[in-house]
C-alpha positions as CSV (number, residue, x, y, z in Angstrom):
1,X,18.7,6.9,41.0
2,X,16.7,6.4,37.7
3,X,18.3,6.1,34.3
4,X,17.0,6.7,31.0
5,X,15.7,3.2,29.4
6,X,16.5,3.2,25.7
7,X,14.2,0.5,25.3
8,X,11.4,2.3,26.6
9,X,11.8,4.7,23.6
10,X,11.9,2.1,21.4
11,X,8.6,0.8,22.5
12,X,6.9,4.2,23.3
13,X,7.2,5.1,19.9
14,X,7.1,1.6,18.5
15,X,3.5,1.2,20.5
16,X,2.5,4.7,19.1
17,X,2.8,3.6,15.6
18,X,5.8,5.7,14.6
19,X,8.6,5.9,12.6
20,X,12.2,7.7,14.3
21,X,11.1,10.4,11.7
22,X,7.8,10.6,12.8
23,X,8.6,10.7,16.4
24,X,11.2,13.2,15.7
25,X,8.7,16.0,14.1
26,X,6.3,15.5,16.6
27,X,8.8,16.3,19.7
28,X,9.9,19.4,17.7
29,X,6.2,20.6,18.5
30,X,6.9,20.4,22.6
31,X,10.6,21.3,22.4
32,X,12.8,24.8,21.1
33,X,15.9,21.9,20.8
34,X,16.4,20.6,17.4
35,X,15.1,16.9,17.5
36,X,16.3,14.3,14.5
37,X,15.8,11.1,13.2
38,X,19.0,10.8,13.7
39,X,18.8,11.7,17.8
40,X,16.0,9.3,18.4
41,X,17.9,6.5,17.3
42,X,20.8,7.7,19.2
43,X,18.7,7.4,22.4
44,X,17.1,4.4,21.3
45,X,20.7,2.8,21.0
46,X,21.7,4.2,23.8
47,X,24.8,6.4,22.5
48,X,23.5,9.2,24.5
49,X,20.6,10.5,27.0
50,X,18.3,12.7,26.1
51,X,18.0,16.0,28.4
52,X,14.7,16.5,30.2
53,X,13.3,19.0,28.1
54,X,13.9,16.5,25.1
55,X,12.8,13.6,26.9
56,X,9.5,15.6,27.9
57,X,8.9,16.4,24.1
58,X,9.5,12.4,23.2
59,X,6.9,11.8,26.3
60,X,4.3,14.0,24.9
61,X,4.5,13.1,21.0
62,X,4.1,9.2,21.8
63,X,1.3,9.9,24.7
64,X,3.3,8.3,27.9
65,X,3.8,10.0,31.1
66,X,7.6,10.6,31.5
67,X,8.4,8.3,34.4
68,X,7.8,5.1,31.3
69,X,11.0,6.7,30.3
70,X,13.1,5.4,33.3
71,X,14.5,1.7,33.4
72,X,12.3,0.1,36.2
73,X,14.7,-2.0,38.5
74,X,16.3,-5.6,37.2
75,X,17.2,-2.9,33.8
76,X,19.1,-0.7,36.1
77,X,20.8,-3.8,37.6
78,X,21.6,-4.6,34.9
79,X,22.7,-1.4,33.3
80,X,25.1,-1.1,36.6
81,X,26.9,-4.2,35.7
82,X,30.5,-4.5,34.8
83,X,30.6,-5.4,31.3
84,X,27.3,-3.5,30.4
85,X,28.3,-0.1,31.8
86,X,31.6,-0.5,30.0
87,X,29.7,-1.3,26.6
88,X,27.8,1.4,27.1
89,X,30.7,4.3,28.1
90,X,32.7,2.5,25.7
91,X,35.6,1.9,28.3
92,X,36.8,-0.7,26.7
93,X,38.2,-2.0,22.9
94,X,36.0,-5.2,23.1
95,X,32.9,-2.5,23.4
96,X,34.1,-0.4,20.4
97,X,34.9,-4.0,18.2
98,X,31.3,-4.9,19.6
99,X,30.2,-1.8,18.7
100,X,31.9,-2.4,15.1
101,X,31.1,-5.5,14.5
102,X,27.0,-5.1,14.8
103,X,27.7,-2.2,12.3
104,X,29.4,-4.2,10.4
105,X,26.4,-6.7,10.3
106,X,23.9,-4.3,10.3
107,X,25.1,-3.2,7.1
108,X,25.1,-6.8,5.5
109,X,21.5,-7.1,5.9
110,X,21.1,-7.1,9.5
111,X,17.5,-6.0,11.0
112,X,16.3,-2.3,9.3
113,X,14.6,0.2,11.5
């Protein structure tokens, strides 16, 4: 089965010269679903999927074909192991004082998007 690759976002629309907001009105053009700044970075941080209409629009406003979208497969390995899938459902308190603690750093002058 193939799973959404945040990364690949990050460099569709990092290739395509855009900003989240950027990306964002663009896929509003291919998609009757309200698409934000604020969702793109979601995806791209992988907090949640988008659905495949969604994912279409992204594919269409950065000019990739929607299989570039998918995690090829040493990412899905890797998103299928242990500590990574319970990082990423948030299973577990060391992923949510993970998840706190980049926030936490991000907000002292960690790397801006």
């Amino acid at each position: 089965m193939l799973r959404f690759s945040p990364k690949q976002l990050e460099t569709a629309r990092l290739g395509a010269d855009m900003s989240r907001e950027d990306l964002a009105f663009e896929s509003r053009q291919f998609t009757a679903k309200k698409v934000s700044a604020r969702s793109i970075r979601g995806y791209e941080k992988g907090e949640y999927v988008p659905g495949s209409d969604v994912l279409a629009a992204l594919a269409k406003a950065t000019g990739r074909d929607i299989e570039f979208f998918y995690a090829n497969g040493s990412e899905q390995e890797a998103a299928l192991s242990g500590d990574t899938f319970r990082e990423r459902d948030g299973s577990s308190a060391g992923a949510s004082r993970s998840r706190a603690a980049a926030k936490d750093a991000d907000e002292a002058g960690g790397l801006a998007a």
